[in-house]
N, C-alpha and C positions, 0 to 999 in steps of 0.2 A: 520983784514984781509980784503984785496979788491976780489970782486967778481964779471964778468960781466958775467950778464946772455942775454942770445941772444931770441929772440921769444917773446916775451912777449907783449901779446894781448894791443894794445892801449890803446884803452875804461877802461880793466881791471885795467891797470898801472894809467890812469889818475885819476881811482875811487877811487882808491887806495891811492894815493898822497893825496887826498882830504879830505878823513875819516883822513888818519893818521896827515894832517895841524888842521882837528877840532878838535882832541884830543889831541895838543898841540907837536905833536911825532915827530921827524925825521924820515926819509924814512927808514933807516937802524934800527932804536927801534921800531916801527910797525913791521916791515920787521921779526926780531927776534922776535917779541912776535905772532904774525901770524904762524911761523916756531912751534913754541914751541908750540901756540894751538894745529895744526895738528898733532904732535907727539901723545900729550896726546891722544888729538879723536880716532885715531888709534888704540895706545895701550889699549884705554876703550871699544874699539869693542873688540879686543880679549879677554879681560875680562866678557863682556858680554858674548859673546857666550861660553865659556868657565862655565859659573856661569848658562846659559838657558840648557846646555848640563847637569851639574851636575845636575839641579833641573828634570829637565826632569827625569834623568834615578831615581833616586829617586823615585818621580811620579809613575812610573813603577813596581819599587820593592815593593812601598805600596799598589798599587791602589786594588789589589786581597783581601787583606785582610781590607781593610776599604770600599769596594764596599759590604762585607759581614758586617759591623759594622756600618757604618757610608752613608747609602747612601742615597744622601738628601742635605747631609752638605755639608761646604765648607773647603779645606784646603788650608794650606800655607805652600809653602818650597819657602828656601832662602840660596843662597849658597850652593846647594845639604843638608843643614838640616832640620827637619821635624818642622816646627815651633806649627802647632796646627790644628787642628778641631774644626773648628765654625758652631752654627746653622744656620748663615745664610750670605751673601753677606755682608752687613754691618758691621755686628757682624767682618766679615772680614777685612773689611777695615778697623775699629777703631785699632784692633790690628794690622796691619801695622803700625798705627802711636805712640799705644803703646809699639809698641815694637823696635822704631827706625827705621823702616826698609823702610822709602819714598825713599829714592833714591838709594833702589838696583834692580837689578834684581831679582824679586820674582815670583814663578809660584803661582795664587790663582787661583782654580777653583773649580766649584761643583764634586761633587764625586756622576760621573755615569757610569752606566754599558752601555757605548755605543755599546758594542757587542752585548747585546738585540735587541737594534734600528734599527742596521746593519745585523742582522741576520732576525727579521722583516721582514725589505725592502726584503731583499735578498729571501727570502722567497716568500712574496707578487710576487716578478716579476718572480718568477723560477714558480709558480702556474701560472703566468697568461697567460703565454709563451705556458706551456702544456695547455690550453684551447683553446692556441690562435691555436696551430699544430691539437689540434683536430679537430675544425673545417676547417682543411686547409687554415688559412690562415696563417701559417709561413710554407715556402718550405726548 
């Protein structure tokens, strides 16, 4: 099939021409294989997020009940399933590579009660605020 395409930044087209002459290609089998990178990339972003969204709401359904069990540790969910609970970071990462999982989308994180922290702060600044209005100086 012929195709002319219009627009097509100089600089980029000449760089272009250049990569696909050192790897032995014609402009049009660059051209395709270039086409067909960007498909894929594309389509593995909506997998990812797709795959960070499942893991996430996971995250979620577990995090109440292992923030009672487990808080300290680290887990790992992959593809929205619960892959494990580790004592530590490392301990974590080894089991990513035992258990295949280097090149997916994986949530690992420590398992904390961030509400604490937040509630904390929250706390800290709402006291400091009424100390600050007592002595007039918040109007």
């Amino acid at each position: 099939m012929s195709v002319l395409i219009k627009d097509i930044d100089k600089e980029l087209y000449a760089q272009f021409n250049a990569a696909a002459a050192l790897r032995g290609l014609r402009l049009n089998e660059a051209l395709c294989k270039a086409m067909e990178y960007w498909i894929k990339m594309e389509q593995s972003k909506d997998t990812i997020d797709d795959e960070r969204m499942l893991n996430n709401a996971t995250y979620r359904r577990l995090i109440p009940q292992l923030i009672k069990d487990h808080e300290g540790e680290w887990i790992i969910i992959s593809k929205g399933e619960f892959i494990g609970i580790f004592k530590d970071r490392l301990e974590a990462i080894n089991a990513i590579k035992t258990h295949n999982l280097l090149y997916q989308c994986n949530l690992v994180s420590p398992i904390k009660n961030y509400w604490k922290k937040i509630s904390r702060i929250l706390l800290y600044f709402a006291q400091r605020t009424r100390k600050g209005a007592s002595r007039g100086i918040c109007s």
